[in-house]
N, C-alpha and C positions, 0 to 999 in steps of 0.2 A: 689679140693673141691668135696666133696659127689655128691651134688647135679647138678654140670657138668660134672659128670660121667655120669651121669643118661638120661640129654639133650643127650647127644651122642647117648643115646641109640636109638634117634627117627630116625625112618624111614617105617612109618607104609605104608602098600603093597596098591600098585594101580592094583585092579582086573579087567581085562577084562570081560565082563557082558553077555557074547552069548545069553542067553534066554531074557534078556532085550532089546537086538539086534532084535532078530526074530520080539519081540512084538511094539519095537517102533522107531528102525531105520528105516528114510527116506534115499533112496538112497545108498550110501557109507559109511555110519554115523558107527564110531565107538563108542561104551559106557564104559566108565570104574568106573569103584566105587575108591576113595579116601577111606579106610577103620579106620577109627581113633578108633573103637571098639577094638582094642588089645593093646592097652596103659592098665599103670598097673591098673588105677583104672574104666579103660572099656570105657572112652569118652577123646574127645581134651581139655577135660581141663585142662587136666595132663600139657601139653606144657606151658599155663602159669602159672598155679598153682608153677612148679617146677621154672620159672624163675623170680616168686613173691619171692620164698624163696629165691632164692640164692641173687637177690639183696637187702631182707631184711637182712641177714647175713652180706655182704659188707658194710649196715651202719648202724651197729650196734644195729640192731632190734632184740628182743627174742620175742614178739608176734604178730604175722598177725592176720589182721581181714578179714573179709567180709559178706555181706549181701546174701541168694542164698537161691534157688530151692532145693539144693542138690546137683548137680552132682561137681561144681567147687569146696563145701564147702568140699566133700569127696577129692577131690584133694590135695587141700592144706593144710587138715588135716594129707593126707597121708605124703606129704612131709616137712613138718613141724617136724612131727615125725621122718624122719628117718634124723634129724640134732640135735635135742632137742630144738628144739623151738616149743613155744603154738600154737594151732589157734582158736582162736573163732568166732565162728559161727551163725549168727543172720539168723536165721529163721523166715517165716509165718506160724504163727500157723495153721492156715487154708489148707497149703496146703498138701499134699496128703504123701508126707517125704518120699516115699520107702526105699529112702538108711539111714534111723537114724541109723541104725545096722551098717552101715560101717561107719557111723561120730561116735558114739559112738567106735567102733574097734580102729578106729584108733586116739582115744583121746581127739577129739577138745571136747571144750569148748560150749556146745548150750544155746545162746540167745534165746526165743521164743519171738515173736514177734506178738500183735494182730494187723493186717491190712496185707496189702500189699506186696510182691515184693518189692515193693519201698520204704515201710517203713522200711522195713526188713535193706535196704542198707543207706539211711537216718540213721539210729540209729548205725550200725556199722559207717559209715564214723565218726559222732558224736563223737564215743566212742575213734575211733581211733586217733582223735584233742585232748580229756580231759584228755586220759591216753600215749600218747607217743606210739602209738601202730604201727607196718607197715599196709599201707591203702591200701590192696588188691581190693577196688571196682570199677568194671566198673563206667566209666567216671570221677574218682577221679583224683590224684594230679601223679599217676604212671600208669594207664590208660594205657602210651605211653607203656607199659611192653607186657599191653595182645597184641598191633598191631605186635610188636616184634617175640613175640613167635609164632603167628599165621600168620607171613609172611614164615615159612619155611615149611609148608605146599606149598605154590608157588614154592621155589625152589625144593622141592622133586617133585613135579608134573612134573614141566619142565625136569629135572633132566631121571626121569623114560621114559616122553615121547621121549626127544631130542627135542621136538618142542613143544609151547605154545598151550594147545588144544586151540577148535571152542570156545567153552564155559567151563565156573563152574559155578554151581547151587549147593549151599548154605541152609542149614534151617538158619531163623533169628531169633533172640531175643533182641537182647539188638543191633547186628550189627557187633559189636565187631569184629566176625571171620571172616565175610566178607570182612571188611574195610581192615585187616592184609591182608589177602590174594590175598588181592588187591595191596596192597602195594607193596607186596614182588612181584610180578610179575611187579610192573612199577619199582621196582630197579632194576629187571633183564635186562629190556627194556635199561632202564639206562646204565649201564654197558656196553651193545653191546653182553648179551650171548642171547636175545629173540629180535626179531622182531617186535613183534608186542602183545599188551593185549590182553586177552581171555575177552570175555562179561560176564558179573557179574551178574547170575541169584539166587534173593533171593526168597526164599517159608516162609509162617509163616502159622500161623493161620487164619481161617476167624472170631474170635471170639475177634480180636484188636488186633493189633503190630504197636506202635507210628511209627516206620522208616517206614515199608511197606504201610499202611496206608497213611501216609505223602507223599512216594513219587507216589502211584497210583493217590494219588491227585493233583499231580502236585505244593503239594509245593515246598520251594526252601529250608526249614530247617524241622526238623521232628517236630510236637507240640505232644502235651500229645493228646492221644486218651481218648476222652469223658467217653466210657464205655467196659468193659472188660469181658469176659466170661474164669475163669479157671476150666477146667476141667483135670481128670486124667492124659488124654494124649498132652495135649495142654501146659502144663506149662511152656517146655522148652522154649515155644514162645510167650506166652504170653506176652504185654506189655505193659500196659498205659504209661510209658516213656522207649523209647529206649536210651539210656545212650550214646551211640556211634552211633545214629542216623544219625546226620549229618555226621559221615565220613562215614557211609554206603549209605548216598544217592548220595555224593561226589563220593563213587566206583561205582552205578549204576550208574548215568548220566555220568562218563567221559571212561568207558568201554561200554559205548553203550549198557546197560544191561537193564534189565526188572525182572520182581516182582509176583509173583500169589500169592493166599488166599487158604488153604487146610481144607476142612472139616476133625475131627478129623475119619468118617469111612474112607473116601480115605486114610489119613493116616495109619490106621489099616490096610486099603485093602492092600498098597504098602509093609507095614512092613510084611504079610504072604506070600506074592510076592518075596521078596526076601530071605525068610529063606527056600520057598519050591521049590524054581526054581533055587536060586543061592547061599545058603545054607549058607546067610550071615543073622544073628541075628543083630537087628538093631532098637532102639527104633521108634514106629510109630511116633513121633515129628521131627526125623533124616528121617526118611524116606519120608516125604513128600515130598524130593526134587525130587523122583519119577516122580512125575506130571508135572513136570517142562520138561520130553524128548517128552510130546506130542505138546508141539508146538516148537519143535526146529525143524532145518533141516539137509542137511548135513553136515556132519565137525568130527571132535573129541569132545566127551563130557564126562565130570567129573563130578562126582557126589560126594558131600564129607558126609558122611556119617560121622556124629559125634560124635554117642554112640553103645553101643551095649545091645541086648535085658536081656541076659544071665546076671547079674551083679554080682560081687563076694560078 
C-alpha cells in the first residue's frame, strides 16, 4: 500500500548540538535535536496524519476529517491526496492560517469555523458521526492511532543513541506527542531492549495549555484552562482543553518528568538561536523546548523539535 511505503520512509536525524553544548551543558551533558522538520509537509504530523489514512483505507473510508491549527490539517490533506481520498478540514476563523496555501495545494476541503481550537474539532468530530466520515481528532474514537505513530519516534531515538537518553523535552498542545513518545519508550523497556525511561520534559505556552497548567498544579487529571491568549506564535500550543491531557500527565508523573511555561520572545529568542548557531530552521512554538536545558543536568538530552521554520 502507498501509504506504508511512505511510513518506511521515516527516520528523521538525531543532530548532535555543540553550540548548544558550550551554552548550556552542565558537566558531561550531551545535547541532541530530534529534527522532525524534514518530513514532507515540514512537521511530525506527517507520522500520524499518514497512519490516519492508511487505517482509514483498511475500513473503508474515502473521507477524513479533522479539526487543526494548520500543521496536521496540511498533513493529512497531503496524504489523503496521494491515495484519492478527501480530507476536510475545519478551521478557526480567527486564527492566524500561514499554511492555507498548502491546505488549499494540496486539496482538502476548508470548514471555517467561528470560535475556538476546540470548536474547530467539536464540529469536525460532529460532522464526522452525521456523515460516515474517518474521525482523525485528537482525543476521538482513533486517537489510539496519533499514540502509535508518535511512539516511533522513541524507538528511533533509542535506536540512534544505543541507550535511552537522561531526558526528552517535548513542546505541548493537546499532549498527544508526548504521551506516544512516552509510550514507545516504556514498550521498549518492556521488551528488555532499554533499561530504563527517559524523564518526560514538556514546554508550552505561558498564555494556557489545559495538560501543563493542570499538571504544575498538581492535579491528578488535566481540567479546561479558564482563559487563553492566542497569538501568532503560540498557537501550536495553545489550549483551553488538552485532548490527550491525561495520558500526558500520566507520561510526566510516571517518567519522573517536569513541565515549564515559555514566553512567546524566549521562544522567538531560541528559534534564531538555533537557525544561527546550529543552522536548524525550526518554528519558535517547537523551539521552546530550548528553555527546558537550563535546568537540567548531566546526562543525555533530546530535544524533539517538531516543525520547521522554512515551510513549503
Amino acid at each position: 500500500m502507498l501509504v506504508r511505503q511512505e511510513l518506511s520512509y521515516y527516520r528523521t536525524p538525531l543532530l548532535r548540538l555543540p553550540s548548544l553544548e558550550r551554552l548550556f551543558a552542565r558537566g558531561d551533558s550531551k545535547i541532541y535535536a530530534k529534527y522532525e522538520g524534514v518530513n514532507p509537509t515540514g512537521t511530525h504530523k506527517d507520522r500520524a496524519a499518514a497512519l490516519h489514512v492508511q487505517r482509514a483505507l483498511e475500513g473503508g473510508f474515502r473521507v477524513l476529517t479533522a479539526g487543526t491549527c494548520g500543521n496536521f490539517g496540511v498533513s493529512l490533506a497531503y496524504y489523503s491526496r496521494m491515495v484519492g481520498a478527501k480530507a476536510v478540514i475545519f478551521v478557526p476563523r480567527r486564527y492566524t492560517l500561514e499554511r492555507m496555501a498548502d491546505l488549499r495545494r494540496y486539496g482538502a476541503q476548508l470548514v471555517f469555523v467561528d470560535g475556538s481550537y476546540e470548536d474547530a474539532v467539536e464540529k469536525s468530530v460532529r460532522a464526522a458521526s452525521d456523515n460516515g466520515w474517518y474521525d482523525a481528532n485528537p482525543g476521538s474514537s482513533n486517537t489510539s492511532v496519533n499514540f502509535e505513530a508518535y511512539s516511533a519516534l522513541a524507538y528511533e531515538i533509542a535506536w540512534e543513541l544505543g541507550d535511552p537518553p537522561t531526558t526528552v523535552a517535548l513542546p505541548v498542545g493537546n499532549g498527544t506527542t508526548l504521551a506516544g513518545v512516552h509510550m514507545g519508550f516504556k514498550r521498549l523497556k518492556d521488551l528488555g531492549y532499554i533499561e530504563s525511561v527517559p524523564r518526560m520534559i514538556g514546554v508550552t505556552t505561558v498564555h494556557g495549555n489545559s495538560a501543563i497548567d493542570s499538571f504544575l498544579s498538581g492535579r491528578d487529571s488535566a481540567v479546561p484552562t479558564p482563559s487563553v491568549k492566542e497569538t501568532k506564535y503560540n498557537e501550536p500550543l495553545v489550549s483551553m482543553i488538552s485532548f490527550d491531557g491525561d495520558a500526558a500527565l500520566r507520561a510526566l508523573r510516571e517518567s519522573g518528568g517536569g513541565a515549564l511555561r515559555v514566553p512567546d520572545r524566549v521562544m522567538l529568542g531560541h528559534s534564531r538561536l538555533l537557525r544561527e548557531l546550529e543552522g536548524i530552521d525550526v518554528l519558535p512554538a517547537s523551539a521552546s523546548v530550548v528553555e527546558a536545558l537550563r535546568s537540567l543536568d548531566g546526562g543525555t538530552h533530546v530535544l524533539v523539535f517538531t516543525s520547521r521554520w522554512h515551510l513549503p
